[in-house]
BAKEKOL-302519 format. One record per residue: x negated, y, z of N, C-alpha, C in turn; residue in one letter. Coordinates in steps of 0.05 Angstrom, whole numbers, plus 5000, padded with zeros to 4 digits. Layout:
XYZXYZXYZA...
***
This chain:
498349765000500050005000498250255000X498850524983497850754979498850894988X498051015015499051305021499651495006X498051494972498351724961499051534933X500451734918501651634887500451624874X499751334859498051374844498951374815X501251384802502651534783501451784779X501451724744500052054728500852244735X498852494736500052804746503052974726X502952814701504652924689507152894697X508352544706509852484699511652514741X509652574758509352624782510452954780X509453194768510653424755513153424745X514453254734516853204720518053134745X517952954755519852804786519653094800X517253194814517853404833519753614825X519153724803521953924788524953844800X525153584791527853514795528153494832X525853404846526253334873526853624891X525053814876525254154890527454244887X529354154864532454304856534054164872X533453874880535753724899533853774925X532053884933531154014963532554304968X532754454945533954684953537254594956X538454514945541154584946540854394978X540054204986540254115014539554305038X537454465030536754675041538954915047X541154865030542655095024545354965046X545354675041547454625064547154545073X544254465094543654575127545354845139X544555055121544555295130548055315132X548755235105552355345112553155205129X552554945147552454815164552955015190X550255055186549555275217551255505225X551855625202554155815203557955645202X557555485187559955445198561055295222X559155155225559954925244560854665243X561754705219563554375209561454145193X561454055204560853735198561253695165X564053685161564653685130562453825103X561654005115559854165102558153925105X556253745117553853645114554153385088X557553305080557052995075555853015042X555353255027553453265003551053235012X550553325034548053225044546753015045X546852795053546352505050546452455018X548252525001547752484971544952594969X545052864970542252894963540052814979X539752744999537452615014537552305001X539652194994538952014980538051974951X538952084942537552194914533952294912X532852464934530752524934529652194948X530152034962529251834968527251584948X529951634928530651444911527351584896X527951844890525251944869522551874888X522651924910519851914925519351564919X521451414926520151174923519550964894X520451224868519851114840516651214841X515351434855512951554857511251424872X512751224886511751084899509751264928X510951434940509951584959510951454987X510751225000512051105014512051175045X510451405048510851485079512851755077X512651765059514952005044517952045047X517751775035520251625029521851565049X520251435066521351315101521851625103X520251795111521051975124524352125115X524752125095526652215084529852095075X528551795090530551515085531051585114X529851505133530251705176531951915168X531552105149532052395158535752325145X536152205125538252095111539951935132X538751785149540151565167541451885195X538752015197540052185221542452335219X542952465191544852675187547652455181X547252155176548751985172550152015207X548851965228548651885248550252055264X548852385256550252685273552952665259X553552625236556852665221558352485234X557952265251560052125262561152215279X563452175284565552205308563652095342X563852335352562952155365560052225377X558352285365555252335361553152415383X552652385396550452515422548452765408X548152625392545452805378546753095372X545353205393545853555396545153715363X546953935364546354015335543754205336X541854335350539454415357538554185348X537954025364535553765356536353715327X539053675326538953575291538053825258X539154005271538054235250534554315244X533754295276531154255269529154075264X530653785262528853545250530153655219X532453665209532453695187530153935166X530354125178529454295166526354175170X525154075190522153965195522053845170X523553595171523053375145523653505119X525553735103524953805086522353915081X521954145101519854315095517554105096X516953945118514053815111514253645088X516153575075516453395049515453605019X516153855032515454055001512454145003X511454185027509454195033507354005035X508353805033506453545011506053454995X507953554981508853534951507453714942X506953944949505454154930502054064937X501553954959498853794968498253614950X500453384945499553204925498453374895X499953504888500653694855497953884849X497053924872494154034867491453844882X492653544881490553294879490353344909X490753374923490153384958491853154974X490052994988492052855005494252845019X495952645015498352735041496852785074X498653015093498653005113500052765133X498752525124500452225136500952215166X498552395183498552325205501652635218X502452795209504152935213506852805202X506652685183508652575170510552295191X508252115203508551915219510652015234X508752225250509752285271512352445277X513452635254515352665254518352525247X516452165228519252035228519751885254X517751835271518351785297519651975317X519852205314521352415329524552355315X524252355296527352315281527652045289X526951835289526951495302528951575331X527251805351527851785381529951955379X530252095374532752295379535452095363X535251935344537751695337536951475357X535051525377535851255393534951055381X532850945362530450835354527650825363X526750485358523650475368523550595346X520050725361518050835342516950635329X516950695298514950585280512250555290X511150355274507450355287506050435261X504350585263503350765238501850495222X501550285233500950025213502949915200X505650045207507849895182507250075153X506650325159506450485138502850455124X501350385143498250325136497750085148X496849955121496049545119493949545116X491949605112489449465098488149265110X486349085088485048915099483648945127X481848885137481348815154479248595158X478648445141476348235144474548345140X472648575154470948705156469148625180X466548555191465048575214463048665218X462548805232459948915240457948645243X455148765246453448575256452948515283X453548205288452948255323449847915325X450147945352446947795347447647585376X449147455365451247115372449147045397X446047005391443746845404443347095436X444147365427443647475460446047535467X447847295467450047395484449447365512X451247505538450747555558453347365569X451247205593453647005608456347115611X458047045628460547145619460447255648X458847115674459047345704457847635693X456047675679454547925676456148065660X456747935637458548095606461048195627X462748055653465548165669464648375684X463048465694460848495711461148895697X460048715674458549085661461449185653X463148955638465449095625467349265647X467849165671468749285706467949605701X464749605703462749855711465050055675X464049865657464250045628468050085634X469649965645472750065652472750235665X472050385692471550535710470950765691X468450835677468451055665470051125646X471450855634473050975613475251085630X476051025650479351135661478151405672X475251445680474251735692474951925658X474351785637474351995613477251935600X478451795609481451815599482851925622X482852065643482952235655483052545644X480552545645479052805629480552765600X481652685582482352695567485352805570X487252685598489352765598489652925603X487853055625487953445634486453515613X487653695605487453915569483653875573X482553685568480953605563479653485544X481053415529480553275502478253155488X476153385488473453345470471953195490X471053275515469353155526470352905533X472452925537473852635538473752425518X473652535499474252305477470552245474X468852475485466552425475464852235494X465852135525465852005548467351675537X468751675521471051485517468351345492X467451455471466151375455463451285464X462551345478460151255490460250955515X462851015521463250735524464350455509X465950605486466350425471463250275457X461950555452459450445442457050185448X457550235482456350045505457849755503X460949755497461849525489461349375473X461349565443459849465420457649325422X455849425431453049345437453049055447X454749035468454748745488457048545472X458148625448458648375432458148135418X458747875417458047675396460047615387X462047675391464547605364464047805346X464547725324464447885299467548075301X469047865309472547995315471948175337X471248115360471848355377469448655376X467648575363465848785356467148915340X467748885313469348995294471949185316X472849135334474149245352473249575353X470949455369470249685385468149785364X467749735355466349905318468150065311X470349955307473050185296474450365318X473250275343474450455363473050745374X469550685361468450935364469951095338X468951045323470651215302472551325304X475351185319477751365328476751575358X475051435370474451685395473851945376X471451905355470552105345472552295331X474952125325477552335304478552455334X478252395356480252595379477852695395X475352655386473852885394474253125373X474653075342473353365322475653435318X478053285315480453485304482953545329X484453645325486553785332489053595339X489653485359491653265375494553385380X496253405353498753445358500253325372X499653125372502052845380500252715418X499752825438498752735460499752415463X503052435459503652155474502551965463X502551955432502151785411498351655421X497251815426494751745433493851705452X496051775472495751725505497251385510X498551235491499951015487497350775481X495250915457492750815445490750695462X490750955480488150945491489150755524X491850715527492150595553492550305535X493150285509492950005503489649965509X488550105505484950075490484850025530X485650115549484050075581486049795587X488349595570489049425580486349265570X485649305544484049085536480049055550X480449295566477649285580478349215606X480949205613481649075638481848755636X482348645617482448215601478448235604X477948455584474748325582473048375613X473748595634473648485664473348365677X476148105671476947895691476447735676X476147655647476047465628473847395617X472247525610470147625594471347645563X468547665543469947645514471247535502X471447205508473947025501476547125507X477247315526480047415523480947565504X478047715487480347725461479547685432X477747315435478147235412479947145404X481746925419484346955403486247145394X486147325409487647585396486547885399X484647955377482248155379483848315367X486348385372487948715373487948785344X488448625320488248675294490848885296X492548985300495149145291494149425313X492649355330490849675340488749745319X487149495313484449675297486249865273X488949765259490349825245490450165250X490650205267492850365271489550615274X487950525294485150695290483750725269X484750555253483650565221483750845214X487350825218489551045202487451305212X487351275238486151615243483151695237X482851445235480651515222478951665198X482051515180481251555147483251825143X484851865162485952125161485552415176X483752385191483852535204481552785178X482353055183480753165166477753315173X476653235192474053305211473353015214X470552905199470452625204466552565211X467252385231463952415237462352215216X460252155228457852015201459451665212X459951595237460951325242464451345224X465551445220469051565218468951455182X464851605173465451635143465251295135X461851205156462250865154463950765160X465750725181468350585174469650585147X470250835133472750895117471150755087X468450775085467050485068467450365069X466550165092466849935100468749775099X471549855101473549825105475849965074X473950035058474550145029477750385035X477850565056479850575065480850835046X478750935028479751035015480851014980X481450784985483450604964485550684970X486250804998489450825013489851155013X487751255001489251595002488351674980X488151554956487051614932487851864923X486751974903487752294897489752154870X491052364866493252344839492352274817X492152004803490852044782492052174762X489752334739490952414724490552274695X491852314675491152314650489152484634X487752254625484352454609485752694594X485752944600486153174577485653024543X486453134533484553124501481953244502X481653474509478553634519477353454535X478353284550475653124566475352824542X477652744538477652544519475752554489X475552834473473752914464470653044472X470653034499468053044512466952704515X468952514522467852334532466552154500X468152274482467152114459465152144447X464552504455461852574437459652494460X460152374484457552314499457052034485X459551964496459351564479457351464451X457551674432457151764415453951784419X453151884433450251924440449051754461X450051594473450351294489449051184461X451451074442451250894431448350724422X446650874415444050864401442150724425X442250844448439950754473442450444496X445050434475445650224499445849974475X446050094455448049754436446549574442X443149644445441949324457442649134480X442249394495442249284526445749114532X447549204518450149174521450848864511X448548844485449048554468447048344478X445748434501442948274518445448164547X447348364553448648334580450848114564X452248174545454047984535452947684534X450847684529449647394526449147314543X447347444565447647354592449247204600X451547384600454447264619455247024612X455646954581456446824561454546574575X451846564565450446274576450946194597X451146394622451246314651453946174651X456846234643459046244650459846024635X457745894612458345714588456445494601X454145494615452445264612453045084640X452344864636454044644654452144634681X449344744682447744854698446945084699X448145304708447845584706445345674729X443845874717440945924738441746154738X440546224773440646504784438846684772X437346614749435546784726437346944716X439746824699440746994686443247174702X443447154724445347374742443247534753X440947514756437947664767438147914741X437547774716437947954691439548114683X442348034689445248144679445648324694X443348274724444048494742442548804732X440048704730437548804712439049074694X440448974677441149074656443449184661X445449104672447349224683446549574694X445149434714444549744728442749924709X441449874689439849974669442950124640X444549924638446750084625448150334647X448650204675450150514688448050654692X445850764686444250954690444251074662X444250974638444451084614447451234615X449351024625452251194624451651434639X450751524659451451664677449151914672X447151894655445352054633447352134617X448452064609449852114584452952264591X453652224622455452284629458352204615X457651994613459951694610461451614639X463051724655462951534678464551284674X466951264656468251094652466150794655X464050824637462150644630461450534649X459950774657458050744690459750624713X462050754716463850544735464250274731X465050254716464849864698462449744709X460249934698458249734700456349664733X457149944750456649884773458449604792X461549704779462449464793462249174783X461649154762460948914751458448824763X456448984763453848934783454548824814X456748954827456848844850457948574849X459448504835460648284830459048004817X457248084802454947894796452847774826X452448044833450748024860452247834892X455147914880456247624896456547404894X456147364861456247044853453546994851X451447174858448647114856448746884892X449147114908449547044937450646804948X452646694935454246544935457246704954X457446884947460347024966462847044948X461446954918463846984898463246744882X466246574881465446294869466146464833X464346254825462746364787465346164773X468146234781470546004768471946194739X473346074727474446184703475646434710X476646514725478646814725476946984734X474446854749472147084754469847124730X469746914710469446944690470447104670X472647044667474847274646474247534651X474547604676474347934675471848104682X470247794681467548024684466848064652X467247834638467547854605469548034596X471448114601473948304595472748494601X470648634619469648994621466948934604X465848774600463348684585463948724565X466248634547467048684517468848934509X469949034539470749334540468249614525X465849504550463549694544462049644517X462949384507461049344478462949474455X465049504463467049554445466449844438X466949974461466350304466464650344449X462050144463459950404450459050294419X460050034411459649964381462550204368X464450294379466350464359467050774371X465350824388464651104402467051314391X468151294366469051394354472451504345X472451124360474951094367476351124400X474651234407475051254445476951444442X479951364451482751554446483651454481X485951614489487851484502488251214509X489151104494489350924502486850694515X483950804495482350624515481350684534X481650944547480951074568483050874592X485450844584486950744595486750474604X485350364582484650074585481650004596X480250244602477650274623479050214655X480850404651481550454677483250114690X484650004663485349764676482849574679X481449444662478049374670478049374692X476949694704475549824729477849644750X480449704747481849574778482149274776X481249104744481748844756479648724768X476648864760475048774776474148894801X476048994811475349144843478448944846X480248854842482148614850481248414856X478048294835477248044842474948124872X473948314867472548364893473748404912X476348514921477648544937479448254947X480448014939481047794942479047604950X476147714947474647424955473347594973X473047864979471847905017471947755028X473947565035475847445054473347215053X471647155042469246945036468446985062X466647265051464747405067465247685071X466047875089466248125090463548285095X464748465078462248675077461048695105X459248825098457248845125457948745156X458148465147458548245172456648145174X456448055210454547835213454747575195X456747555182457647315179455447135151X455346885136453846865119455146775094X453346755072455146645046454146325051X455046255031456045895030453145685028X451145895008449245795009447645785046X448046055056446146065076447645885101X450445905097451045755113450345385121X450545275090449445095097447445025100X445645135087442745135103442545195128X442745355147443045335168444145095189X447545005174448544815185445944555185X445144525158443544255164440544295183X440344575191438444545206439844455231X441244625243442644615269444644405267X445244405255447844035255446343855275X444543735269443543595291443243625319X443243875319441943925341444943935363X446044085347449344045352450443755372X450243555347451143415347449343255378X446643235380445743215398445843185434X446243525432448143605452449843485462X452743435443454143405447454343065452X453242885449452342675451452142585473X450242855490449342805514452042885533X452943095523455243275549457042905542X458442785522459642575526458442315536X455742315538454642065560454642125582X454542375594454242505626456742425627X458542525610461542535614463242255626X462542125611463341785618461741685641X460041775642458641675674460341795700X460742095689462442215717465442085715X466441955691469141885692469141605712X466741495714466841235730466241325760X465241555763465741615796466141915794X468242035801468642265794467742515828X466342295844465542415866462442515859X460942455840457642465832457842785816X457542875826459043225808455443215797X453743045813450543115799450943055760X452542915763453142825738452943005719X454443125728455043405709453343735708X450843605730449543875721448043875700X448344165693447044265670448344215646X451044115641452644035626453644295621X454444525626454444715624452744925601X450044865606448644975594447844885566X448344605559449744505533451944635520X453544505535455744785520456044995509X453645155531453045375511451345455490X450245215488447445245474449145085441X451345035449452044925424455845135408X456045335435457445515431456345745411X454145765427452445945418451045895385X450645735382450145565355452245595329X455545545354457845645325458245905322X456946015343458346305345456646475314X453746385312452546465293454446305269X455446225263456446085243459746205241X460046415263462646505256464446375263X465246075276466445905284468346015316X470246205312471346325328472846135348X473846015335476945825349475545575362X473645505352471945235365470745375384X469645615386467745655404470845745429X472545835424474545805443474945645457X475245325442475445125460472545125471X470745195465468345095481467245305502X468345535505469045655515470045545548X473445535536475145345562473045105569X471644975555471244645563468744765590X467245045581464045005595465545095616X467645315628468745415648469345225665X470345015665471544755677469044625679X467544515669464544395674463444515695X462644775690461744915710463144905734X465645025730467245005757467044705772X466844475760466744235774464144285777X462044325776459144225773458744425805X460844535806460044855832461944695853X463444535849464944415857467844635872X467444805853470644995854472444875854X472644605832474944505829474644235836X476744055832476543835844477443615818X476543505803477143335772478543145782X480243215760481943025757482042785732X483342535734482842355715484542495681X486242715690487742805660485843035654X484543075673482443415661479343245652X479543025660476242945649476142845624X480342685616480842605593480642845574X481443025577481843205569479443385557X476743385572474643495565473343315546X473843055547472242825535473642795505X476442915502478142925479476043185461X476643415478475143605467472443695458X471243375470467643415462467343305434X469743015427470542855408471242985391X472943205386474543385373473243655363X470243655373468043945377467043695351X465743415357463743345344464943195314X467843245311469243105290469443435272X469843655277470143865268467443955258X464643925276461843995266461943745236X462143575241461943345217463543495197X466043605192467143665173465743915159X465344145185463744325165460944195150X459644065169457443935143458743845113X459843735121461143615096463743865074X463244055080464144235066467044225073X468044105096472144175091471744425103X474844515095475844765105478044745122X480044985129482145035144482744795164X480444745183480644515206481844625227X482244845226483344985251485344775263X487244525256488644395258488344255280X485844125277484543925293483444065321X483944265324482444405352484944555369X487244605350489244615367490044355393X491244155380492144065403491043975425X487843955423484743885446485544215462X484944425446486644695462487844645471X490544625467492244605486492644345504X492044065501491143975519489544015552X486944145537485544195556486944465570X489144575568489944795580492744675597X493444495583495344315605494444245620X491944155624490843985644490044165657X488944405649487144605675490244685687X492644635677494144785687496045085684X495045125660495345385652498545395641X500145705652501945665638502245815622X504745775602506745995579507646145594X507046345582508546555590510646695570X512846785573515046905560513647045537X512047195543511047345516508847185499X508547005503507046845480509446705468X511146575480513746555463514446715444X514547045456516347215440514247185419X511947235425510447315403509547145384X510246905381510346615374511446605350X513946605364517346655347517246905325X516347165337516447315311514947285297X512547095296510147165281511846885256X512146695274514146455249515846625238X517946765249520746845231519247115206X517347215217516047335189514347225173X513246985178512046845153514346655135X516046615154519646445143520346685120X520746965133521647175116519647215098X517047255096515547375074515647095064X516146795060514846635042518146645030X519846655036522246665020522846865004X521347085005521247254987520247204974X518247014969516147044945514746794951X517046594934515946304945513946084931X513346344904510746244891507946304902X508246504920505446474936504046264951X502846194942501445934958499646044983X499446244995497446365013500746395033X502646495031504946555041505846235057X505746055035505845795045505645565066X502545755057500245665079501145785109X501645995104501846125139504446045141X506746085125508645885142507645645154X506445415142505445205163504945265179X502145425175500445475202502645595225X504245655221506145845246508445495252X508445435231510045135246507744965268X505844985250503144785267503244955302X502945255297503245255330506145325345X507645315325509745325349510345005358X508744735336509344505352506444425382X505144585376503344645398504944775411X506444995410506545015440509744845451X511344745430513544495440511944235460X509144185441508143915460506444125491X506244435491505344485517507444505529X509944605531511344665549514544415547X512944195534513943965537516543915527X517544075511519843995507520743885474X521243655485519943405463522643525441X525343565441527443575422526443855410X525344025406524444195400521644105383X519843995385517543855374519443655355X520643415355521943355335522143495318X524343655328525443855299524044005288X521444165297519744245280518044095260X517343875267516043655252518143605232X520543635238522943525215522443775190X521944005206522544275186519044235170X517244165180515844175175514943955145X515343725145516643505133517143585104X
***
């Protein structure tokens, strides 16, 4: 989703004309409203608020649109019999939402971004005054998200020390969220970021670092700019002191299973919008490509630029036709031969970047854009982060025979192939944008090659380990009074936690996580073992060393096999459900039920419906209730 329209300036000019003639006459009966008093006077109103709706969302301006679809539901709302909503509050949300709607409109029309973060916030004032939750500025802003910082897995800090510092690092944050609430703001937010920073630092999840990576960045948007909305960010920042109050008492495992993805969302938003942005605010909004989501208006090439771009092409032609018919062949052998060598993607790269430097001499950018992103895209299937399959073939060949085309008929560069640059340019930022999900940009994380190399170093060693924690294990199951049994069993655990954690292996290192807490705790003799918690740890060492075998062996999506040893081992420690993992259970199924029925040729849609059946029959076999586990297995089926 685009905050901003990316529909031509012409045809964006044509819509606003018609949207400003049905803003004024609405404008006109507010006012006879005000003076007369009668209700009757408003019900053309809603025609035209619906009518401007309808245009904002052919422009596809979609924070727009809501706003003006709210502002349509409210005046729906005040005309009833009946109504609470005072005519003060309602006259002046109305008039808010027109005027800030014309006043973005003329923003977009001279290429300037929408004001999204004013816009939010006033469809949530119109939300509360009809007696509506507030929207979360992530219904209106999605973006990816498989982004991670670099974190360094091998110095993680025990989990007494990591609760320890995170305590000391809570304390100052509530001293600077304090200071932030008394008209304090800057230093506050600049107290708030320096602890976020200290958090960052003491990470090894790639998930929860990415956290607090995106969370300096939002301190930095409520240190430099101007805080209309207090509550809205006073709501943020007491979510941001629940989650340093879990990493406290919990350590970091409290929020790898749920590392606050619909908050980083929402810090994204202010990030990439705020208009005062620091040097961390600008790396995020890279990183995170976030300005794909506030793009400026495109326009249509003039004829004057379209005749500029041809007489450069034109003078291209001579210093690229080689290099262009050297890159074509490239691709061609690599993408054709039944053993393809990282020679000729080394070359294609070579030349690639040797054509965008001629474009960009020549002041071609169409060219030069192509050929930069085609460069990045090679350099991922060099890496192994982009598999070298037919559809990633087609379109790296489709801008390849774009640029040979150009500059062999320079002549003929009109409209329409400007047009068909521009399609090129977005299908291969589509294929780069679909396979992040491999490997995200500037993550700890690795590509396919390095991963298995690594794995076959450390596989053994893995497996080793774990060898041993299951021979200690069966010795203590035959006298469960020898707790000697179990020392230092602990320190395996982590030495083989620590091992997936470099490998990115989030959800296993969870269970191994729970398994070393209980080891330890028996080995301290905190707890007292039982014959269903020793079965239980001995399931999950079985279940650690059947899952390391599969990644050797190249399977994927095992997540399967580590659920129910999870929840096992959490029945046995005793742990219960609580109401809101239910709730939150249930909605997360009834919206993958809803999005895969909309669109039930998605096979990724599919998939997460399962996955949302797979744990809600995890949590039927935790909280035992077997006619409920049936019937999901039936739906499942």
């Amino acid at each position: 989703m685009a905050n901003h329209s990316s529909i031509d300036l012409e045809t964006f000019k044509w819509v606003k004309g018609e949207v400003d003639v049905t803003l004024l006459r609405a404008e006109e009966q507010v006012q006879q409203y005000v003076r007369s008093d009668d209700k009757v006077d408003l019900v053309n109103l809603v025609n035209n608020l619906h009518q401007v709706v309808g245009s904002l969302q052919m422009l596809e301006l979609k924070s727009l649109s809501t706003l003006l679809l709210e502002t349509e539901e409210l005046v729906e709302d005040f005309i009833q019999k009946g109504s609470s909503i005072r005519k003060a509050s309602f006259v002046v949300l109305v008039d808010s939402s027109l005027g800030l709607l014309r006043a973005n409109m003329a923003r977009i029309e001279q290429g300037q971004a929408e004001r999204s973060i004013e816009i939010v916030e006033l469809v949530n004032q119109v939300r509360a005054v009809r007696g509506q939750d507030e929207i979360e500025i992530s219904s209106l802003f999605s973006p990816g998200i498989e982004v991670f910082p670099q974190v360094n897995a091998e110095s993680a800090l025990r989990d007494k020390v990591y609760t320890k510092r995170a305590g000391v690092l809570r304390n100052h944050y509530q001293l600077a969220l304090l200071d932030f609430l008394k008209d304090k703001p800057k230093p506050g937010a600049e107290k708030m970021r320096s602890v976020f920073e200290k958090v960052f630092a003491m990470s090894a999840f790639g998930s929860v670092a990415r956290l607090w990576w995106v969370a300096t960045a939002y301190a930095d948007f409520l240190s430099l700019n101007k805080i209309n909305n207090r509550a809205v960010h006073t709501r943020i920042l007491r979510q941001i002191d629940d989650l340093l109050r879990d990493l406290s008492k919990m350590g970091e495992s409290a929020l790898v299973s749920d590392p606050a993805d619909e908050l980083v969302k929402i810090m994204l938003f202010y990030s990439v919008a705020g208009e005062q942005r620091s040097e961390r605010m600008s790396e995020i909004v890279e990183a995170f490509r976030l300005q794909d989501y506030f793009i400026e208006t495109s326009s249509v090439a003039s004829q004057e630029e379209l005749n500029e771009l041809m007489k450069n092409l034109i003078a291209l032609a001579p210093v690229a036709k080689a290099r262009v018919s050297k890159t074509r062949d490239l691709a061609t052998d690599y993408f054709e031969s039944e053993a393809p060598s990282d020679e000729h993607l080394t070359s294609l790269i070579d030349e690639l970047a040797a054509l965008q430097s001629s474009a960009e001499q020549h002041n071609v950018g169409p060219i030069a854009d192509l050929c930069k992103e085609a460069q990045e895209l090679v350099s991922k299937i060099r890496l192994g982060d982009v598999v070298a399959d037919d559809e990633t073939g087609f379109h790296l060949a489709s801008a390849i025979i774009f640029i040979d085309t150009s500059v062999s008929f320079p002549n003929e560069y009109d409209a329409d192939a400007h047009e068909t640059g521009q399609d090129k340019l977005l299908a291969l930022r589509a294929v780069l944008d679909s396979t992040s999900g491999n490997v995200a940009p500037n993550s700890g994380t690795m590509n396919r090659r390095e991963r298995k190399e690594l794995l076959n170093v450390i596989g053994s060693e893995i497996e080793r380990n774990l060898k041993e924690v299951e021979s200690r294990l069966e010795a203590f199951a035959i006298d469960m009074n020898d707790a000697e049994q179990l020392v230092g069993i602990g320190d395996k655990v982590t030495q083989v936690r620590g091992a997936l954690q470099v490998l990115g292996e989030q959800k296993v290192s969870l269970l191994l996580t729970i398994a070393e807490q209980e080891f330890r705790a028996i080995e301290r003799q905190d707890k007292v073992a039982t014959s269903e918690l020793v079965e239980a740890l001995a399931i999950s060492v079985g279940t650690i060393e059947e899952y390391v075998r599969g990644l050797k062996s190249g399977r994927v999506d095992m997540d399967y096999i580590l659920d129910r040893s999870i929840t096992d081992l959490e029945v046995a420690i005793g742990r219960r459900v609580m109401r809101a993992d239910v709730e939150t259970l249930l909605e997360s199924a009834s919206g993958s039920l809803i999005a895969w029925l909309g669109d039930q040729s998605d096979f990724e849609l599919f998939n997460k419906l399962k996955s949302s059946h797979r744990d809600l029959t995890v949590l039927a076999r935790k909280t035992k209730l077997i006619k409920v586990d049936h019937l999901i297995r039936e739906q499942d089926r």
